[in-house]
C-alpha positions as CSV (number, residue, x, y, z in Angstrom):
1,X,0.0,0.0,0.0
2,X,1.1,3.8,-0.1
3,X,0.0,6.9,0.7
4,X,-1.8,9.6,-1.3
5,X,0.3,12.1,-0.3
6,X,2.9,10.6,-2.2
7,X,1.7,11.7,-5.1
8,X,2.0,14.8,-6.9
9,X,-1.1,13.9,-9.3
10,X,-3.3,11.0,-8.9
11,X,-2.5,9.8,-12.8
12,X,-1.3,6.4,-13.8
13,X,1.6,5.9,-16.3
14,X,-0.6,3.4,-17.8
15,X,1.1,0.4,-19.6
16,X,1.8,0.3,-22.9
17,X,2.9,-2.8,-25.1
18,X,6.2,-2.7,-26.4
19,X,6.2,1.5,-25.3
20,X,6.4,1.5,-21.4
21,X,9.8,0.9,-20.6
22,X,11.9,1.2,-17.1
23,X,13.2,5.0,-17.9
24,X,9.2,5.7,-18.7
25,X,8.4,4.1,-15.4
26,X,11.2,5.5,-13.4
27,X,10.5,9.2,-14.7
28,X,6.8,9.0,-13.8
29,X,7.3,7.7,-9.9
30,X,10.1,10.4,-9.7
31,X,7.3,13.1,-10.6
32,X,5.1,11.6,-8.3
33,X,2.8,9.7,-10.5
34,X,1.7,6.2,-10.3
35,X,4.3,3.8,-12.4
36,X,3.2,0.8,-14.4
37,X,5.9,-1.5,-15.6
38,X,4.3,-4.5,-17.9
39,X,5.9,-7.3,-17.0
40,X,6.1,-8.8,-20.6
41,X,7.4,-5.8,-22.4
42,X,10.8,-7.5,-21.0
43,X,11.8,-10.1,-23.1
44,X,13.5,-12.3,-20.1
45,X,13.1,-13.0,-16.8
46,X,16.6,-11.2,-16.1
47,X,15.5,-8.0,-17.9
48,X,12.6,-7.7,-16.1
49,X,14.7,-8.0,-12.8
50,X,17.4,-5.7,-14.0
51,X,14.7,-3.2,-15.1
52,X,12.7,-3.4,-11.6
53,X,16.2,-2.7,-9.3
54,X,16.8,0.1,-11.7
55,X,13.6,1.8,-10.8
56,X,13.3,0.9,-7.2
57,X,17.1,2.3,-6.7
58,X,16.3,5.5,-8.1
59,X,13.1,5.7,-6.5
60,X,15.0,5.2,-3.0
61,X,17.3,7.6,-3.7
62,X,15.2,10.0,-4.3
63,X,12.8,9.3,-1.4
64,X,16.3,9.6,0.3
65,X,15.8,13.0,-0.6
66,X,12.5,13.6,0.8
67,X,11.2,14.0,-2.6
68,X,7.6,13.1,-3.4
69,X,7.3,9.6,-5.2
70,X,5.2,7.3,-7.0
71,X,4.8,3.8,-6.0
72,X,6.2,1.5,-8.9
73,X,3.2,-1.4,-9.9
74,X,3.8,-4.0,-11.9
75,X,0.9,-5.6,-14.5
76,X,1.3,-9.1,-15.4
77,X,-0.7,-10.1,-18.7
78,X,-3.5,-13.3,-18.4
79,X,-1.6,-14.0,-21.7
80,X,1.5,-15.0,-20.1
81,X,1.9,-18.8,-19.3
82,X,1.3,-19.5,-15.7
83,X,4.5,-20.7,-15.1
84,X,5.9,-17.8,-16.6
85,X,3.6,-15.5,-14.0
86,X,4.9,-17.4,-11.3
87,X,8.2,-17.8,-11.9
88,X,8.6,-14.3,-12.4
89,X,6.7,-14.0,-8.9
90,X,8.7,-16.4,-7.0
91,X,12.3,-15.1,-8.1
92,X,11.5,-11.6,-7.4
93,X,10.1,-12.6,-3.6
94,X,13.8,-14.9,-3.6
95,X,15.7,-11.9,-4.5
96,X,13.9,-9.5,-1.7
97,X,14.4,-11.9,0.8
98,X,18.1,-12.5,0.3
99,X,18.5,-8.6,0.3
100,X,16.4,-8.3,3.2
101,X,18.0,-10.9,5.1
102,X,22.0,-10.4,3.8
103,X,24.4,-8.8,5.8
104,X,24.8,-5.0,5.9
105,X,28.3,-5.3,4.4
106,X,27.5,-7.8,2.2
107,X,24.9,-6.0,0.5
108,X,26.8,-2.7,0.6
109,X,29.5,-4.8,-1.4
110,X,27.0,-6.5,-3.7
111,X,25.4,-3.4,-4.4
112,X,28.7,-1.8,-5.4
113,X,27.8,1.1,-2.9
């Protein structure tokens, strides 16, 4: 969930086939708008994970700021096969909990912070 106040606007970057992108998506939750990221506009698994730590990173960095920000959603199409909806499901929740659950200095050093 998030808050309303976290938006500048209530409008929704609504996703587009093959036009909504990660820069798209980032740029809208920077200005405060809601960001839509369509899960099969990436063409792997691994492009869809690169795309959603891109965002969130910039997001947090600018919430680091104080800066009003949109929450980042992500629509996954019916047209997908199942397994593909949950294995794109599962390895996100995998990658959150090991980040979650790493060591401070071994996330700083993954993260090349």
């Amino acid at each position: 969930m998030f808050n309303r106040s976290s938006l500048s606007l209530p409008v929704i970057c609504a996703p587009m086939f093959l036009v909504t992108g990660p820069s798209l998506v980032r740029e809208a939750c920077l200005a405060g708008l809601v960001g839509v990221l369509p899960r099969h506009n990436a063409r792997t698994l691994e492009q869809f994970e690169e795309w959603l730590d891109a965002i969130q990173t910039a997001r947090k960095e600018a919430l680091a700021h104080s800066t009003k920000v949109g929450p980042l959603v992500v629509s996954v199409s019916a047209k997908l096969p199942a397994a593909q909806i949950v294995a794109t499901l599962v390895a996100r929740l995998v990658r959150e909990y090991e980040i979650a659950c790493a060591p401070r200095d071994l996330l700083l050093a993954r993260e090349n912070i």
